[in-house]
Backbone as a ProteinNet text record, in pm:
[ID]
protein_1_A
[PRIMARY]
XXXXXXXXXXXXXXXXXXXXXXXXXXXXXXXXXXXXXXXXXXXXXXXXXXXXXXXXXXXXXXXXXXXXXXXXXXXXXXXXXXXXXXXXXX
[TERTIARY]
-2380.7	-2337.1	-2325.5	-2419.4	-2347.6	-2230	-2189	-2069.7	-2090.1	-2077.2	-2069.3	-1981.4	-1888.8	-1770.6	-1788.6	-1865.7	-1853	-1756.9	-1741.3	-1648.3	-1538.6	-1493.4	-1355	-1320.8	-1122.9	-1110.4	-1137.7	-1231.8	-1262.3	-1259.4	-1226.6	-1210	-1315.1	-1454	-1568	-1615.5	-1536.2	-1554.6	-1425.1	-1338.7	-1238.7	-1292.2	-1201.7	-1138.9	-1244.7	-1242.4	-1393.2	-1274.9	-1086.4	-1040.1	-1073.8	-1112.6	-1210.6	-1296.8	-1344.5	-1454.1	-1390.6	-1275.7	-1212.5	-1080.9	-1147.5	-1025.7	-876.4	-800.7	-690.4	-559.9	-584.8	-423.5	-452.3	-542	-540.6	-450.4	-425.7	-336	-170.4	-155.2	21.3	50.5	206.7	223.2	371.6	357	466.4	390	412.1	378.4	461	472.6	527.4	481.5	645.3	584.8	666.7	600	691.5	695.1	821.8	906.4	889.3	768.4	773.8	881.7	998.9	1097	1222.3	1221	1258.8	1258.8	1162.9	1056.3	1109.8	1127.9	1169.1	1001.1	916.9	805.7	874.4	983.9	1024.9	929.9	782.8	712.6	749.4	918	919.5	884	794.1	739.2	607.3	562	398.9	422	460.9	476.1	505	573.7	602.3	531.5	406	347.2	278.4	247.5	191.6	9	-23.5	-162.2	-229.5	-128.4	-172.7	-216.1	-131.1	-143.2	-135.5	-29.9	83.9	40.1	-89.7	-84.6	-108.6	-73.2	1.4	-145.2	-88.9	-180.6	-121.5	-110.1	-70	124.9	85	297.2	331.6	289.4	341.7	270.9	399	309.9	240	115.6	-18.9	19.3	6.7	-37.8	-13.6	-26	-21.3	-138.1	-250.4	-362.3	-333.3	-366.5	-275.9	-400.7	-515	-631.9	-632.1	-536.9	-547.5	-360.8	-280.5	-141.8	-109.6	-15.2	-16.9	103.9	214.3	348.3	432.5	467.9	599.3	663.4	682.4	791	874.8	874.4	855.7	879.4	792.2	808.2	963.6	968.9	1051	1232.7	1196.4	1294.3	1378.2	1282.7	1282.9	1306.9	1269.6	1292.2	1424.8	1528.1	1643.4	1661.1	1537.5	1580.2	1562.3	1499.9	1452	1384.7	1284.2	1147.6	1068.3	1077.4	967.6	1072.7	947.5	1077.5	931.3	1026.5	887.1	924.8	794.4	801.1	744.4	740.8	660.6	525.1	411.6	291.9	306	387.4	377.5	446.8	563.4	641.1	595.6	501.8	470.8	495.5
2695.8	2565.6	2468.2	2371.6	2230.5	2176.4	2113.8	2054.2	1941.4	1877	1720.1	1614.7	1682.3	1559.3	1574	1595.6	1590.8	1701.8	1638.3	1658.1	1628.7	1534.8	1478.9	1365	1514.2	1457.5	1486.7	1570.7	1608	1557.6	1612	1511.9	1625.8	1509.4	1549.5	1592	1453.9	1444.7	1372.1	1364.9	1290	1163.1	1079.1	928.6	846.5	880	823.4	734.1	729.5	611.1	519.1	501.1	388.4	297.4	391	312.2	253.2	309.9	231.5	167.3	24.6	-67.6	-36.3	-21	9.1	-71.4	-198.1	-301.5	-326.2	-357.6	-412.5	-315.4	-199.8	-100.3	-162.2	-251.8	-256.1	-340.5	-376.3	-464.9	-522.6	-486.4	-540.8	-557.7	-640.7	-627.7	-644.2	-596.9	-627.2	-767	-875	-972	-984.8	-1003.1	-969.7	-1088.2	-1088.4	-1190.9	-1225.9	-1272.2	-1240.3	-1333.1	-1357.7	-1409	-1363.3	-1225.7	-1131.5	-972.8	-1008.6	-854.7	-863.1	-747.1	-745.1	-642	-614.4	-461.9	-389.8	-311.2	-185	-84.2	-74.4	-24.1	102	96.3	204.9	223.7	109.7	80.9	160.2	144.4	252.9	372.5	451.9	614.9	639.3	590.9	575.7	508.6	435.9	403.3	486	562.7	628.9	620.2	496.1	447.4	365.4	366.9	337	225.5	131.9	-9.1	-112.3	-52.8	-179.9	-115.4	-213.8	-241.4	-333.8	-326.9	-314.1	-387	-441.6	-515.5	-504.8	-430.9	-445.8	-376.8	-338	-296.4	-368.3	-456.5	-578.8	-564	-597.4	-584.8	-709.7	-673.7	-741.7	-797.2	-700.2	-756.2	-633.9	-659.9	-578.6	-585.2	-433.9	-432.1	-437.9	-565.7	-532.6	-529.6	-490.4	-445.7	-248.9	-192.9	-110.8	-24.6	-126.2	-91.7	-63.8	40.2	20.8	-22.9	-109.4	-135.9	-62.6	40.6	167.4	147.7	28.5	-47.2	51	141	249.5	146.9	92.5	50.1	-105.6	-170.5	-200.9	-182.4	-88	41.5	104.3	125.6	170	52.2	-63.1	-147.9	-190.6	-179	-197.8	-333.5	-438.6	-579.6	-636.6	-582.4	-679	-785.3	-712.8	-767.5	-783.8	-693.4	-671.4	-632.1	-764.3	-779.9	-754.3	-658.1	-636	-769.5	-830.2	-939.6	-920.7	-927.8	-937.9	-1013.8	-962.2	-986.6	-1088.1	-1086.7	-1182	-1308.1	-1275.2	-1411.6	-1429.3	-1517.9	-1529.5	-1670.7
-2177.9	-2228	-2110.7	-2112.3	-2020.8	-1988	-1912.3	-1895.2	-1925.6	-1994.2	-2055.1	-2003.7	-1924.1	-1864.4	-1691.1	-1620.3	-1483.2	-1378.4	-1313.9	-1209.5	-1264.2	-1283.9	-1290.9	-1182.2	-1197.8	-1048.5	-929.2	-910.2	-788.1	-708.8	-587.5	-425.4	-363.8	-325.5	-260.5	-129	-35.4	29.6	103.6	234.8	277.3	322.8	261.4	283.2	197.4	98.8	-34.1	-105.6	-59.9	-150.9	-87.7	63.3	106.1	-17	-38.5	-145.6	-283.7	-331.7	-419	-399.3	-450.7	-407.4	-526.2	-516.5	-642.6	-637	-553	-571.2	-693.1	-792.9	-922.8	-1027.7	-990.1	-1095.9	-1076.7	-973.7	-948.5	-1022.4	-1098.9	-1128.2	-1033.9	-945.5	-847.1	-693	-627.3	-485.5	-381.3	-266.5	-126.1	-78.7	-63.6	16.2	146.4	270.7	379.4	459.5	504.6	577.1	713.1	783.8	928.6	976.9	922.6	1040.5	1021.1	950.6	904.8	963.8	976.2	1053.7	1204.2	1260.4	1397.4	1447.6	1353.5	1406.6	1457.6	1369.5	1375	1350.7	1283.2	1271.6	1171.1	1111.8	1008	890.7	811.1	698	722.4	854.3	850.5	785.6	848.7	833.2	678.7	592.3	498.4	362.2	409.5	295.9	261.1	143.2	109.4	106.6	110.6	109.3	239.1	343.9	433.2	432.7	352	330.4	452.1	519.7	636.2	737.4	835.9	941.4	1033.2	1170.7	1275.7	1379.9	1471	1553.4	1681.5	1823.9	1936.9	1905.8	1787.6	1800.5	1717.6	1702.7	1579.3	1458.6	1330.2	1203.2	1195.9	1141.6	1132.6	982.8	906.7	757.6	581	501	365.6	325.8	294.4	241.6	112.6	58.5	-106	-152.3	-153.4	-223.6	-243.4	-166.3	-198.1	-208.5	-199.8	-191.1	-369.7	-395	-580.1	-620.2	-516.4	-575.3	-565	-484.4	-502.7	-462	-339.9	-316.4	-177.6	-162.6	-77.9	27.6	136	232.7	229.5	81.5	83.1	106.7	59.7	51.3	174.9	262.4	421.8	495.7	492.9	564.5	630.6	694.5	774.8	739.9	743.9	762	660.5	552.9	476.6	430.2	532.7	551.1	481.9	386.9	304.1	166.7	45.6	-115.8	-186.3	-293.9	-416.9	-499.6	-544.6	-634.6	-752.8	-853.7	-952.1	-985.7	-1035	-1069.2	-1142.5	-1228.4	-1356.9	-1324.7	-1227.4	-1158.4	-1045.4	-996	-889.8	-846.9
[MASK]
++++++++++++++++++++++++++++++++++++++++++++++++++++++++++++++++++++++++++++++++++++++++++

C-alpha cells in the first residue's frame, strides 16, 4: 500500500526553519524599548527561536518574521525593555 500523506513532520535536514518564515502565526508581539534596554543580553539565551539579536554586545533588533509571540523574552527582561503588545491593538 502507498503512503498517500508524505512525510509529515519530519525534520530532514538542520536549520530548514530558515526557510520558513512563521511571525505570521503570533497574535502578540515583542516591542522593545531602547531607552529602556541597558544590553543585558539576557533575552538571547532565552528566546526560543532565536529571534533577538545583538550587534557588537548591544541589542540590535526583533526578527519578528520568524518570532511566534511567547513573550518569554519579555518575561526575563530585568528592565522592561521589552512589552508584548497586541496584534489587533496596534
Amino acid at each position: 500500500m502507498k503512503n498517500e500523506f508524505g512525510l509529515g513532520a519530519s525534520i530532514l535536514e538542520d536549520g530548514n526553519s530558515l526557510k520558513f518564515k512563521t511571525g505570521s502565526w503570533k497574535n502578540r508581539y515583542p516591542s522593545h524599548s531602547k531607552e529602556l534596554c541597558k544590553s543585558c543580553m539576557l533575552c538571547i539565551p532565552y528566546c526560543p527561536e532565536d529571534c533577538i539579536k545583538q550587534k557588537d554586545g548591544i541589542f540590535d533588533k526583533i526578527d519578528l518574521e520568524y518570532c511566534k509571540g511567547c513573550g518569554v523574552c519579555a518575561k526575563v527582561c530585568p528592565f522592561k525593555a521589552i512589552e508584548m503588545k497586541s496584534k489587533d491593538n496596534d
